[in-house]
N, C-alpha and C positions, 0 to 999 in steps of 0.2 A: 269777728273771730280771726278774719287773716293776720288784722292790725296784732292781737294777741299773739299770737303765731310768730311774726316777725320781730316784735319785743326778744318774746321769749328765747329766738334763736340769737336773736343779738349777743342776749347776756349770756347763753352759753359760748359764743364764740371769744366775746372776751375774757369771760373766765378761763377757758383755755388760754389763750395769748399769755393772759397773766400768769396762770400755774407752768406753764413753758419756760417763759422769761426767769420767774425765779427760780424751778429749779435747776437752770441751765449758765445763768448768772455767775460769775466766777466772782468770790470775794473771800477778803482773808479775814481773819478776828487774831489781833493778839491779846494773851491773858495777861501780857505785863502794861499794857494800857487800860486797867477795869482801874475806875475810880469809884474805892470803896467809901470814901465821904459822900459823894455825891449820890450812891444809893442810898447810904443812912440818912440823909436828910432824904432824898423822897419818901423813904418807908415810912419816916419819923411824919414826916408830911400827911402824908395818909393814916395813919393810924390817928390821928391827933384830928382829921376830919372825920373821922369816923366814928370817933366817940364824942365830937362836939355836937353831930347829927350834921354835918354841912356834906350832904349829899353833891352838891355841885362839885364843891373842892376837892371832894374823893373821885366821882369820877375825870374832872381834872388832873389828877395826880398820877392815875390810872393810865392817861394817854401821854405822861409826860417822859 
């Protein structure tokens, strides 16, 4: 039970650090660097595993 106990506060202590860190994190996005090919081919990527049923390659495509 202790051992559970000290798990459990771990990953709440890091989930905090983490929720801290990014939303305190300073970063910019510009909209004139979106590369609109490069989504259309993932999208295209993914839809194209998803109706081949290639479940891997979709969720692949998902993290890419």
């Amino acid at each position: 039970m202790k051992r559970f106990i000290l798990i459990l506060l771990s990953i709440l202590v890091l989930l905090t650090i983490w929720i801290t860190v990014d939303l305190n994190y300073p970063y910019k996005t510009d909209i004139k660097k979106f590369d609109y090919k490069e989504v259309a081919r993932l999208d295209g990527d993914m839809w194209r595993s998803y109706y081949e049923k290639k479940n891997s390659g979709f969720f692949c495509n998902l993290l890419s």
